[in-house]
Backbone as a chain_set.jsonl record, in Angstrom:
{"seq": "XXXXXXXXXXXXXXXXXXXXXXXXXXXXXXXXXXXXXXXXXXXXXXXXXXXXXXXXXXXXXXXXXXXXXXXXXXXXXXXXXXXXXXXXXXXXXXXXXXXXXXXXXXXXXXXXXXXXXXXXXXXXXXXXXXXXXXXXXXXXXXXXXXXXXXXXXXXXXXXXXXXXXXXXXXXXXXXXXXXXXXXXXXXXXXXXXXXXXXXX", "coords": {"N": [[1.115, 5.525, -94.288], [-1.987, 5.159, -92.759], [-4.684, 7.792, -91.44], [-5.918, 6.387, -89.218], [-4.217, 4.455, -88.593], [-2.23, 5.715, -87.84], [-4.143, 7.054, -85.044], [-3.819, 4.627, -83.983], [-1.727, 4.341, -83.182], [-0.807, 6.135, -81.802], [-3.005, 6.092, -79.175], [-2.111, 3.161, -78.644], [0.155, 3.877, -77.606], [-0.26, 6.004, -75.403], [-1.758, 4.322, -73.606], [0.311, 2.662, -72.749], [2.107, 4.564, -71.642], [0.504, 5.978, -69.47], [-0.341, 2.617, -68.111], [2.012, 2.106, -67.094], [2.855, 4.832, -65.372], [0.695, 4.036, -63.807], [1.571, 2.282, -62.322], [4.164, 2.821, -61.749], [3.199, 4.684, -59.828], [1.423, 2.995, -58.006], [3.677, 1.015, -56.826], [5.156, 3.278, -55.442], [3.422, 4.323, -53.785], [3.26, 1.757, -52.386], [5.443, 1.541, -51.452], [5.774, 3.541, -50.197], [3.513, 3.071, -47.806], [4.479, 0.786, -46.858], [6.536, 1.609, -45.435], [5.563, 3.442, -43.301], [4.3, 1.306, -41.926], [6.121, -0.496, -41.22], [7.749, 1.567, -39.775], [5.719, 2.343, -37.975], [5.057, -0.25, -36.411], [8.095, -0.553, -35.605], [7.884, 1.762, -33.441], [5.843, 0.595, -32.024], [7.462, -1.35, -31.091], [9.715, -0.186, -29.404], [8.014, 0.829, -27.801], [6.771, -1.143, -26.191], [9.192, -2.269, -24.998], [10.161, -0.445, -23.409], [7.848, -0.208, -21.872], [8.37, -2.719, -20.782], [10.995, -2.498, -19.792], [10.298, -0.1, -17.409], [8.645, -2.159, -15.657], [10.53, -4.28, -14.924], [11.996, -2.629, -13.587], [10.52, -1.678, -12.267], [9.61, -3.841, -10.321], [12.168, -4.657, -9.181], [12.315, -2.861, -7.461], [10.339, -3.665, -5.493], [11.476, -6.163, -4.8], [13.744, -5.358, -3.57], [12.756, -3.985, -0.946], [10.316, -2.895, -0.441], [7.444, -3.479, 1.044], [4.563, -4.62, 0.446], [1.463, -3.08, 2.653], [0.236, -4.719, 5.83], [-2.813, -5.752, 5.618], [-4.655, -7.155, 6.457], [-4.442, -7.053, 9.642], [-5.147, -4.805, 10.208], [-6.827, -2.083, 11.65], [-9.636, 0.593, 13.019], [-10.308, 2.89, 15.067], [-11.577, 4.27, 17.686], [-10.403, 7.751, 19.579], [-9.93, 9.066, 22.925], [-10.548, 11.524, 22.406], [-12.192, 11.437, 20.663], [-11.168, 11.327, 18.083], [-10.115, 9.751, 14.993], [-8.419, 7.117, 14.782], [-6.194, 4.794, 12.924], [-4.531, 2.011, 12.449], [-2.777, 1.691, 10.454], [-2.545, 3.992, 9.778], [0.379, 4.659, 11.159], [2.198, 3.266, 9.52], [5.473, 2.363, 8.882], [6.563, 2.84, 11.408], [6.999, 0.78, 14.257], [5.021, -0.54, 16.466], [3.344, -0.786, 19.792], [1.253, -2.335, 20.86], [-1.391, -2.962, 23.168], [-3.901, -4.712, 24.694], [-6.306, -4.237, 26.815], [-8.629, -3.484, 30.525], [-10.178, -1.51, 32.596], [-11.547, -2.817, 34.816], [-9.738, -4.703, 35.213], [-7.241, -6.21, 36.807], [-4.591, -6.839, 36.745], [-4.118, -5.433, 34.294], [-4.543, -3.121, 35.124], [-2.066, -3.434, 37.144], [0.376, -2.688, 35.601], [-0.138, -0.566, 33.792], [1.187, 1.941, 34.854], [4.342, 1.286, 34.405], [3.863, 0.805, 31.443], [3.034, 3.625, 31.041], [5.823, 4.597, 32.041], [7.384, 3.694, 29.907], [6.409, 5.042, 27.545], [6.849, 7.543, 27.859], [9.484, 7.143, 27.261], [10.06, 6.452, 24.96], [8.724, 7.807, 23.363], [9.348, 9.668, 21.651], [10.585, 7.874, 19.409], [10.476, 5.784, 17.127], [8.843, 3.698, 17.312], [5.348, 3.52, 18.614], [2.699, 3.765, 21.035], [-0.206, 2.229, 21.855], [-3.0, 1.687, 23.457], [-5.835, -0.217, 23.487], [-8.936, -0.328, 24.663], [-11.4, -2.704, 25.428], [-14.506, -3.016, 25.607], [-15.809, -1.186, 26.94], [-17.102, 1.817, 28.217], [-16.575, 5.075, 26.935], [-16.685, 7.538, 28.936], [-16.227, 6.295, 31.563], [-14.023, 5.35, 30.72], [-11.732, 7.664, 30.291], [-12.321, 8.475, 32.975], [-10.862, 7.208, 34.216], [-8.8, 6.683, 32.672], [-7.882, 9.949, 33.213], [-8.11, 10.237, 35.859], [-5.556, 9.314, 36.821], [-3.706, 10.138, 35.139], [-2.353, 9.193, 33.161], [-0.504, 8.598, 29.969], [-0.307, 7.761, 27.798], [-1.669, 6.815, 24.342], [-5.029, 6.186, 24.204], [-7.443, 4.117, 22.802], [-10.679, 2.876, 22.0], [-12.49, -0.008, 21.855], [-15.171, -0.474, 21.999], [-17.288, -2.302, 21.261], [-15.67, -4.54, 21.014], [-14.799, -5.653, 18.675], [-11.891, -5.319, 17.405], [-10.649, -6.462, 19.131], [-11.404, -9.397, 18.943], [-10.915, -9.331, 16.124], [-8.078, -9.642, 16.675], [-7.914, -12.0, 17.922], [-8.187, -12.111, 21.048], [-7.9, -13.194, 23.979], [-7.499, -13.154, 26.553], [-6.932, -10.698, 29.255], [-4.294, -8.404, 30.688], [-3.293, -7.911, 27.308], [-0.648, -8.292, 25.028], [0.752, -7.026, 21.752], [3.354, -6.764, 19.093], [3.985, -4.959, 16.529], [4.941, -4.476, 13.256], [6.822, -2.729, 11.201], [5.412, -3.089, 8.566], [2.838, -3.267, 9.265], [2.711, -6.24, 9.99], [2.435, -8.583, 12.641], [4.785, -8.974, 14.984], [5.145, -10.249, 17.369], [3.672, -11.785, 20.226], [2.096, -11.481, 23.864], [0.485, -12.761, 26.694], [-0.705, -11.254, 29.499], [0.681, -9.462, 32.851], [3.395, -7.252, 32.39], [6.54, -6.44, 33.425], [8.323, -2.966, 34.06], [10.971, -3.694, 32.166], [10.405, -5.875, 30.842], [8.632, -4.971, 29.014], [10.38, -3.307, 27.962], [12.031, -4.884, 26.789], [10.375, -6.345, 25.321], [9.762, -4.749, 23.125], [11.935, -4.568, 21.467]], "CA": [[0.411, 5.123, -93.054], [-3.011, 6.07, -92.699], [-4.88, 8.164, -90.425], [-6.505, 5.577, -88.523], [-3.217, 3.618, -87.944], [-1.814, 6.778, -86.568], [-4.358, 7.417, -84.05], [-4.414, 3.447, -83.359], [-0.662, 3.992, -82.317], [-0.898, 7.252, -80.341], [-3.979, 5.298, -78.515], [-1.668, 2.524, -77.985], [1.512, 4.661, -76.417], [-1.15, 6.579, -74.166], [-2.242, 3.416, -73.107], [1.333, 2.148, -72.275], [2.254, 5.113, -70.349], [-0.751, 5.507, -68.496], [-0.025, 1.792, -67.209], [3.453, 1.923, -66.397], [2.696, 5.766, -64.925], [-0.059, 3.593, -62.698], [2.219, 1.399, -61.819], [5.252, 3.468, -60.529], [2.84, 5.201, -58.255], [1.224, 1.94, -56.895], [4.927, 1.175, -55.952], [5.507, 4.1, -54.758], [2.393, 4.22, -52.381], [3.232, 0.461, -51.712], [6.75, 1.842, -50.389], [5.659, 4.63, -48.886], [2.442, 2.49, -47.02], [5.967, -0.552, -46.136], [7.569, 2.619, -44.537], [4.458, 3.705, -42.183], [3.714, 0.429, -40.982], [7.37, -0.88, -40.279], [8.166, 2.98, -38.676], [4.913, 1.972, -36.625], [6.443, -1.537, -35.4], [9.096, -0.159, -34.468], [7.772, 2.799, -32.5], [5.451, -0.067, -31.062], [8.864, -2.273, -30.182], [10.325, 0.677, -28.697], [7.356, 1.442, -26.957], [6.806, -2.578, -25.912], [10.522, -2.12, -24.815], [10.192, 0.784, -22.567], [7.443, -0.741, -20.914], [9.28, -3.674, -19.823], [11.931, -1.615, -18.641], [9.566, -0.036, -16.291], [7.869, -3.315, -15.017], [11.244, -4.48, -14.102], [12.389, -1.201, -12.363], [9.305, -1.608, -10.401], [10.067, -5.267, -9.544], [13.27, -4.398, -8.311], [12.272, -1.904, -6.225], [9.636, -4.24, -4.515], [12.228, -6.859, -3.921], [14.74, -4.246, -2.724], [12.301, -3.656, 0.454], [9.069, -2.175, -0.579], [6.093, -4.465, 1.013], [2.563, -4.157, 0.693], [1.546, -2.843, 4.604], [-0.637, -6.05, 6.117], [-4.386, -4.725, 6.048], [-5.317, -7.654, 7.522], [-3.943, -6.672, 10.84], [-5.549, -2.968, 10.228], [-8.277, -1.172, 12.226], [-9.595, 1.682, 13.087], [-11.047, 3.008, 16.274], [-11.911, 6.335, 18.103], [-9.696, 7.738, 20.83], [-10.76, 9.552, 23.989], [-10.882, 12.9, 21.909], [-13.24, 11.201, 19.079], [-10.544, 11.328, 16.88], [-10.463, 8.411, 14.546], [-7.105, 6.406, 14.552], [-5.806, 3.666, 12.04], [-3.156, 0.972, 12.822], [-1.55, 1.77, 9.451], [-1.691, 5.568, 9.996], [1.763, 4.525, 11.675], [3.413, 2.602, 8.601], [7.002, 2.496, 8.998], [6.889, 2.829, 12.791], [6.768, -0.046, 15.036], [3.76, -0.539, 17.012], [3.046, -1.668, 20.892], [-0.436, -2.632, 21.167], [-2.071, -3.445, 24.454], [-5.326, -4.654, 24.979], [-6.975, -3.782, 28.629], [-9.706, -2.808, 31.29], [-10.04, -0.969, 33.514], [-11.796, -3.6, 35.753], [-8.495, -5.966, 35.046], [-6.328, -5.688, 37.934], [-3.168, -7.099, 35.877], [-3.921, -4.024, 33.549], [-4.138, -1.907, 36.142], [-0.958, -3.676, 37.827], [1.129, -2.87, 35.032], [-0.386, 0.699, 33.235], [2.103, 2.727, 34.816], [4.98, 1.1, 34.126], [3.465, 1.468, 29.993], [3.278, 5.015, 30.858], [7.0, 4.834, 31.744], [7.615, 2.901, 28.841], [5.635, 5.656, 26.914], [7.654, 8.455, 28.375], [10.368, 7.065, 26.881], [10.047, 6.105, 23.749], [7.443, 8.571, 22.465], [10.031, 10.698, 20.06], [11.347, 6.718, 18.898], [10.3, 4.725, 16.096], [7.976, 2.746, 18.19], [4.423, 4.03, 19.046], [2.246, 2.813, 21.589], [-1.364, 2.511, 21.423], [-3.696, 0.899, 24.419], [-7.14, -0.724, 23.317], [-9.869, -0.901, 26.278], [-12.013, -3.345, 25.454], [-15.977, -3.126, 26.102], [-15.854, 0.048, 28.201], [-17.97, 2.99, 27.893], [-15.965, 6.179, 26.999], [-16.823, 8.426, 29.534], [-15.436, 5.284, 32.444], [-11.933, 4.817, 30.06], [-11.572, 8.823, 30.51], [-11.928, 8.749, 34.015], [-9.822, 6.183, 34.722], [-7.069, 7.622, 32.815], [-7.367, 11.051, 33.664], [-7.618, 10.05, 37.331], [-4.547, 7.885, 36.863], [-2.615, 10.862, 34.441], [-1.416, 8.64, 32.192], [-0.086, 9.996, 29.196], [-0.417, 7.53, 26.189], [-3.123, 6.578, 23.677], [-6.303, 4.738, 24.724], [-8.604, 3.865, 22.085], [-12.039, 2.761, 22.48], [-12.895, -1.092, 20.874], [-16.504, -0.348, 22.643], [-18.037, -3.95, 20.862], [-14.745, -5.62, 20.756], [-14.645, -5.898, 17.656], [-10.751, -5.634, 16.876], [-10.262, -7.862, 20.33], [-11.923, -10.322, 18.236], [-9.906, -9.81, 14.573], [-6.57, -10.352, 17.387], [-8.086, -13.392, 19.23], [-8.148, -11.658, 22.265], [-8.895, -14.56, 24.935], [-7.404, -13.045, 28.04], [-6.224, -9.332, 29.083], [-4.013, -7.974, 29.093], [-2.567, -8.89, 26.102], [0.086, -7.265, 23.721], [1.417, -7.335, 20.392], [4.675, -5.937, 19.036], [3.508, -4.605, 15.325], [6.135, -4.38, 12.641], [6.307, -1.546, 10.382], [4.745, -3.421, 7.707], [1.876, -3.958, 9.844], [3.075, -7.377, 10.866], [2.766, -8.963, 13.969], [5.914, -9.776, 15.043], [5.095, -11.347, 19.13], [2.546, -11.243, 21.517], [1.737, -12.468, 25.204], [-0.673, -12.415, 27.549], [-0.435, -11.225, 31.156], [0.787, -8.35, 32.905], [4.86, -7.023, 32.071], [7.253, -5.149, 33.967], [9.084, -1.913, 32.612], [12.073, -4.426, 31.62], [9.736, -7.023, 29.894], [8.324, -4.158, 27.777], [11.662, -3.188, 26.951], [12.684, -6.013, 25.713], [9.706, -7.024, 24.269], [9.313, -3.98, 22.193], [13.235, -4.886, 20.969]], "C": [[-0.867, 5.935, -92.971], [-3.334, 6.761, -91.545], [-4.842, 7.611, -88.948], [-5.702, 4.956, -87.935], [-2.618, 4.569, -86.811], [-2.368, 7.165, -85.373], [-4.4, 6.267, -83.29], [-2.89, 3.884, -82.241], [-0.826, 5.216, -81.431], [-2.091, 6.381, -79.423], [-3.212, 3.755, -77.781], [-0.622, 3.042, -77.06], [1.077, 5.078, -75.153], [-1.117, 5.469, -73.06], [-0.84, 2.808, -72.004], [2.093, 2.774, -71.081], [1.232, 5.094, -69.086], [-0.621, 3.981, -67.583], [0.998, 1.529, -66.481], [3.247, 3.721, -65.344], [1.52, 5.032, -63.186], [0.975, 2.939, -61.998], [3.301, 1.758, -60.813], [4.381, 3.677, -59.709], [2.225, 4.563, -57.976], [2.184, 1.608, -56.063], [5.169, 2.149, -55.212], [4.941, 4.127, -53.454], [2.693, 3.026, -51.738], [4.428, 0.63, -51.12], [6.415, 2.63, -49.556], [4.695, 4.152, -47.566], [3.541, 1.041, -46.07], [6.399, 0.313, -44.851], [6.841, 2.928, -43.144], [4.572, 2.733, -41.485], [4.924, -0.141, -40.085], [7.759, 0.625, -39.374], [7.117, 2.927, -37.08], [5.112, 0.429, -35.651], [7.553, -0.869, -35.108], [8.945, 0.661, -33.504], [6.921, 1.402, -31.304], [6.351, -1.216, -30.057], [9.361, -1.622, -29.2], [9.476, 0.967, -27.199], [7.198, 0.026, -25.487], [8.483, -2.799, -24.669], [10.801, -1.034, -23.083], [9.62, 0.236, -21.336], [7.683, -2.067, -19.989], [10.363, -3.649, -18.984], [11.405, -1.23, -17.442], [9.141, -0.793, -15.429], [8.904, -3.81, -14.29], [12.09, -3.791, -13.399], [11.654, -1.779, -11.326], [9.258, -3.001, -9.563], [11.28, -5.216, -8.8], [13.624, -3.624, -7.574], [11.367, -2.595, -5.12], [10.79, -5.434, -4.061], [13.013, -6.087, -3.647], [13.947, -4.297, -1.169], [11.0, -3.415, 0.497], [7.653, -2.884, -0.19], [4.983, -3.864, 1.53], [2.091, -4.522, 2.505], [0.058, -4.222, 4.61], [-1.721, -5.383, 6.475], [-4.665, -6.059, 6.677], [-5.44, -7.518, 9.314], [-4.788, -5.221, 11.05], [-6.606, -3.274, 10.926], [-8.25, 0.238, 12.296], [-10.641, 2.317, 13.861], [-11.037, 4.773, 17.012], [-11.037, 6.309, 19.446], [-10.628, 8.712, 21.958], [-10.573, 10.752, 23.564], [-11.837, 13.025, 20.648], [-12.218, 11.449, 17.7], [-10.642, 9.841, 16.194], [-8.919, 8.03, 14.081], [-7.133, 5.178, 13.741], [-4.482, 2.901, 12.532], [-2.317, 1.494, 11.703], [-1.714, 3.406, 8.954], [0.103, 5.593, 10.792], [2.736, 3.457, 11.004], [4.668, 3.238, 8.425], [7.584, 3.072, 10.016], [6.072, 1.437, 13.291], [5.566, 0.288, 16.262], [3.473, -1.393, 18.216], [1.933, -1.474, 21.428], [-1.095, -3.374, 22.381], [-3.444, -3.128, 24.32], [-5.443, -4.407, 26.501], [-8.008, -3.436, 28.795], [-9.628, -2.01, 32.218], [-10.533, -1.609, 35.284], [-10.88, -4.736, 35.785], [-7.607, -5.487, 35.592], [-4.889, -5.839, 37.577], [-2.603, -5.649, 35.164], [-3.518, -3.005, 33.933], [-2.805, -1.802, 36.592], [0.225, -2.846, 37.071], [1.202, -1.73, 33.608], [0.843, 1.787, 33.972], [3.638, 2.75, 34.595], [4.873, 1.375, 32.067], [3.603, 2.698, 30.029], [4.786, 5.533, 31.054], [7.227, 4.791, 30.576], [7.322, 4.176, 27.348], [6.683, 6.9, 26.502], [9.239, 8.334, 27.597], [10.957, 6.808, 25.526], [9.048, 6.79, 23.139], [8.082, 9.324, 21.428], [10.452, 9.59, 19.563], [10.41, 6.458, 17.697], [8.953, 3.987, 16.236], [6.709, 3.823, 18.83], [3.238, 2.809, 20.151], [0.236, 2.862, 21.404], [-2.237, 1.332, 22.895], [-5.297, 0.933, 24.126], [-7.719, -1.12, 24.078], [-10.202, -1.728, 25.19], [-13.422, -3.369, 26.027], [-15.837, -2.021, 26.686], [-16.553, 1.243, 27.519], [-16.524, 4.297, 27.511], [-15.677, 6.854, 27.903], [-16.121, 7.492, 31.226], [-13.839, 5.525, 31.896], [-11.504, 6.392, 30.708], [-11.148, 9.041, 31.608], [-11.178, 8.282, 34.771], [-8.678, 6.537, 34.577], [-6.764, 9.008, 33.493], [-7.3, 11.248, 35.187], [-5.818, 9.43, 37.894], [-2.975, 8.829, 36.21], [-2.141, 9.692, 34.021], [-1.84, 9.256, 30.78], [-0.384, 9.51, 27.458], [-1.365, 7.432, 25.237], [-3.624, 5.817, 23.477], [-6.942, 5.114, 23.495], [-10.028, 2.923, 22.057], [-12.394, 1.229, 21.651], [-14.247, -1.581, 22.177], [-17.04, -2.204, 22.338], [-17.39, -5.071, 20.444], [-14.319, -6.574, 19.997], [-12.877, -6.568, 17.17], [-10.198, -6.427, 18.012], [-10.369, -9.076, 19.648], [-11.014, -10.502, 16.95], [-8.262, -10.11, 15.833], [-6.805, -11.334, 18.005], [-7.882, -12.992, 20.519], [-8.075, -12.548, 23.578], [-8.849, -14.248, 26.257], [-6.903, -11.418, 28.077], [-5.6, -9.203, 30.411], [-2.873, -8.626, 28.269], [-1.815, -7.572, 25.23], [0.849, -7.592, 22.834], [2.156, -6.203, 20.101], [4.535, -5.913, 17.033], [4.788, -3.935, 14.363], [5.717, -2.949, 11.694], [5.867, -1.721, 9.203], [3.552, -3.634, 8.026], [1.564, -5.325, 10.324], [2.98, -7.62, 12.36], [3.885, -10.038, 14.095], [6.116, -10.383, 16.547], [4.216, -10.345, 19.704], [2.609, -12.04, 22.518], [1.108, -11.646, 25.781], [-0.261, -12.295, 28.983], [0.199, -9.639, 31.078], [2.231, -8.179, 32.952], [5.283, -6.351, 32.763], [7.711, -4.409, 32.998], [9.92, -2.765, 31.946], [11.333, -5.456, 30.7], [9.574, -6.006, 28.892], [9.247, -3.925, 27.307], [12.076, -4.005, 26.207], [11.671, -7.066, 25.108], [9.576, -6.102, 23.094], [10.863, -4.051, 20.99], [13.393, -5.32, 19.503]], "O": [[-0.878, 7.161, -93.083], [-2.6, 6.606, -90.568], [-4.219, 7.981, -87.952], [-5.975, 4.661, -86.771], [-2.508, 4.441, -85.591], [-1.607, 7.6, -84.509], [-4.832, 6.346, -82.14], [-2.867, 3.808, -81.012], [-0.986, 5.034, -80.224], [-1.339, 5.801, -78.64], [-3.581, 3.288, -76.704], [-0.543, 2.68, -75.886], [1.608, 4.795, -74.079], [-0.624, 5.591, -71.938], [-0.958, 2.583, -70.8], [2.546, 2.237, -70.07], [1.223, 4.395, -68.073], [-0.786, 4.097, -66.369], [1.006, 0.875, -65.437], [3.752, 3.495, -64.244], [1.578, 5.398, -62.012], [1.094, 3.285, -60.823], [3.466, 1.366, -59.658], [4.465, 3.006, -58.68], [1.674, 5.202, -57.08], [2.036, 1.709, -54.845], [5.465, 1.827, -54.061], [5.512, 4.022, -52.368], [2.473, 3.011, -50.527], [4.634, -0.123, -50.168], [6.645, 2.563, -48.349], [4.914, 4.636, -46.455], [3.31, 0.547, -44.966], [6.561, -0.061, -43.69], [7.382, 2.722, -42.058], [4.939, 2.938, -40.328], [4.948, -0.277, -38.862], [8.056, 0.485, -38.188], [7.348, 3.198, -35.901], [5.266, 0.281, -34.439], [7.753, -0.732, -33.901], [9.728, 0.536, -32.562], [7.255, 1.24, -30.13], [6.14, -1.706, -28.948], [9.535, -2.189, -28.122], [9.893, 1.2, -26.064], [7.423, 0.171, -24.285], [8.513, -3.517, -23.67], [11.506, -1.137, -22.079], [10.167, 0.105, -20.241], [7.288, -2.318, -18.85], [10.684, -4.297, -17.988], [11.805, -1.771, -16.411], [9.14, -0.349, -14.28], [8.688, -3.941, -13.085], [12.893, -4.315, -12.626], [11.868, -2.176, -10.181], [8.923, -3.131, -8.385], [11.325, -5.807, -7.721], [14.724, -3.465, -7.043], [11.514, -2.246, -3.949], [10.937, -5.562, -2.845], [12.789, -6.388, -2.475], [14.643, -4.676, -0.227], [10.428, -3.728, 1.541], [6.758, -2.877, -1.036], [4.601, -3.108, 2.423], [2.229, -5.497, 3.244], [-0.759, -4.499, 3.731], [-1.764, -4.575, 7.402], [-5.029, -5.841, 7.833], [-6.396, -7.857, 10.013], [-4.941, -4.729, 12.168], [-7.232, -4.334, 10.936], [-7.365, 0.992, 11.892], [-11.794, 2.331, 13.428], [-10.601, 5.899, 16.772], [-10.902, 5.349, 20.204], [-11.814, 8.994, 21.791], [-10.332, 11.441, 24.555], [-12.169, 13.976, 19.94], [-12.587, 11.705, 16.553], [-11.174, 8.898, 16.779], [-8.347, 8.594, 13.148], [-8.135, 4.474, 13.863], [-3.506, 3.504, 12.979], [-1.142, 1.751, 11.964], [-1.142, 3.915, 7.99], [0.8, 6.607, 10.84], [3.697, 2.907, 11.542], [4.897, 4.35, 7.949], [8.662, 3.666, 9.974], [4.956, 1.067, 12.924], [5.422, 1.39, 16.791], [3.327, -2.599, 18.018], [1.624, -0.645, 22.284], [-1.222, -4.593, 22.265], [-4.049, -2.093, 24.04], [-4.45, -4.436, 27.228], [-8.693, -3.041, 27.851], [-8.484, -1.956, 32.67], [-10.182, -1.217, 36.396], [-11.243, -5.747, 36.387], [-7.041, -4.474, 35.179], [-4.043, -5.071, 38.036], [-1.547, -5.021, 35.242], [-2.663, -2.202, 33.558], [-2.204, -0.728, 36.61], [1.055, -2.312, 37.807], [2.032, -1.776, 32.701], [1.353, 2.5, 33.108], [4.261, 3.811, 34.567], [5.726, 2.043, 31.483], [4.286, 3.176, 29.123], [5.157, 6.569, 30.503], [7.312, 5.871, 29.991], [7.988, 4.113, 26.315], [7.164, 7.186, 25.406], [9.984, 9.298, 27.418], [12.122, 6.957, 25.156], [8.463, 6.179, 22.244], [7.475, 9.624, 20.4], [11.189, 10.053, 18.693], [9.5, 7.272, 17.543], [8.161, 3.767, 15.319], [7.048, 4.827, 19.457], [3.059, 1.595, 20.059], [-0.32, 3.714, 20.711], [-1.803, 0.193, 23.066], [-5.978, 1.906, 24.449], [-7.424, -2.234, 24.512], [-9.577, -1.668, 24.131], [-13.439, -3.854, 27.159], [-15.378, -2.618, 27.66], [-16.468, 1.477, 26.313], [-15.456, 4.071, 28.08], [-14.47, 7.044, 28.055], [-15.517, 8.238, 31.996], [-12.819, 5.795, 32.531], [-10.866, 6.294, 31.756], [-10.058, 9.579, 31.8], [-10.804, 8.749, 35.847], [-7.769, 6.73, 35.384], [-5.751, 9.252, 34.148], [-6.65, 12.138, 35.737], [-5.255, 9.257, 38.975], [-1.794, 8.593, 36.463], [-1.342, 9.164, 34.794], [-2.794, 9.952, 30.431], [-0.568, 10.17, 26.435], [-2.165, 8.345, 25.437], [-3.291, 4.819, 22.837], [-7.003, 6.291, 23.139], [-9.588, 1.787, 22.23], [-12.618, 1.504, 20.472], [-14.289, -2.555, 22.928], [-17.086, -3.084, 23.198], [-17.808, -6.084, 19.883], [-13.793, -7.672, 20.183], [-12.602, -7.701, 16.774], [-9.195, -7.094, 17.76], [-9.421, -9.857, 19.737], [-10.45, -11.568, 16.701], [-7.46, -10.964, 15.455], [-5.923, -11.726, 18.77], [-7.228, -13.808, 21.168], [-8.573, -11.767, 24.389], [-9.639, -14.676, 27.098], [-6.515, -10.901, 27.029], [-6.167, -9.771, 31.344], [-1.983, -9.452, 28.472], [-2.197, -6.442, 24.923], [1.687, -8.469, 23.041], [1.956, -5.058, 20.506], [4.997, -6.84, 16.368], [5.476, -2.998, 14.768], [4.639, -2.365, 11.578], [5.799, -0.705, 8.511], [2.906, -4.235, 7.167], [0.523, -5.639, 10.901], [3.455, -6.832, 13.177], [4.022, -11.193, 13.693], [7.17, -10.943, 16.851], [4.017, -9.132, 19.755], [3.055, -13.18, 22.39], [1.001, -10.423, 25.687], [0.43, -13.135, 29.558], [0.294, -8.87, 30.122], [2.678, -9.066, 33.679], [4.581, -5.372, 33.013], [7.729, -4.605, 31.783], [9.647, -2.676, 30.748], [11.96, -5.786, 29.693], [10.3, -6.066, 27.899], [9.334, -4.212, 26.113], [12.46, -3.849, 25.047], [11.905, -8.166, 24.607], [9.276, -6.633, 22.024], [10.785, -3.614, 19.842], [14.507, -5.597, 19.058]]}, "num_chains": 1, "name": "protein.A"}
């Protein structure tokens, strides 16, 4: 055998390993690159998985009870200390809202019986809240504090939120759910026993 043959065949063996040597480790990388991507589907199933768990937790906690408070019903007005009050600063207390004047003789008729009403239910569930209507500040003030009554007037100076309740006559009151719902209103002036059992 001559030289030449001999280095043809070492030149061919090289050759043979060398391709089968490529070859395992393409497989190899092509298993090990199978392994990554399915280990990453599955972390993304798991993950896919999880988050649907969550979504329907949180669905079954909103139908359980959980409802979005009614902003349409919301305001938010100044009281006779310039503080600034919100309707749904009192989510998940019931709410007895009276509109009034102080030049409305009904209102008048039927403010101290509210201040019973007030008196009595002020550590309850139920908050009350009395909205003049058009009136200057420094008039609402003197009216009440001539009058000592005890609950909380707030100021709807340009009668604005008279207007988002349809206001048409005073006084008028609404019985506010703790979702911010309105759950009944009427117009005119109530005895203590009406309020009671309208605020019911």
């Amino acid at each position: 055998m001559s030289k030449k043959t001999v280095v043809g065949l070492i030149s061919v063996t090289i050759i043979i390993v060398a391709f089968y040597g490529i070859k395992l480790y393409t497989n190899s990388y092509k298993n090990d690159l199978n392994k990554v991507i399915e280990d990453t589907e599955q972390n993304e199933k798991i993950k896919q998985e999880e988050n649907e768990k969550l979504d329907k937790e949180k669905e079954g906690e909103k139908e359980a009870g959980e409802i979005d408070y009614n902003k349409d019903n919301n305001f938010t007005l100044a009281d006779l200390d310039e503080n600034t009050i919100s309707l749904s600063d009192y989510k998940g207390k019931k709410v007895f809202l009276n509109f009034w004047a102080s030049w409305c003789s009904p209102c008048r008729s039927e403010m101290p019986d509210m201040d019973t009403l007030y008196e009595n239910i002020k550590d309850s569930d139920t908050v009350m809240l009395a909205v003049n209507i058009g009136e200057d500040k420094d008039d609402v003030k003197k009216f009440i504090d001539n009058n000592e009554f005890q609950f909380k007037v707030l100021l709807d100076t340009k009668t604005k939120v008279g207007e988002q309740y349809s206001v048409s006559g005073i006084p008028t009151s609404f019985l506010i759910d703790e979702n911010g719902n309105i759950v009944r209103s009427i117009t005119g002036a109530m005895s203590l026993k009406q309020m009671q059992e309208f605020i019911r």
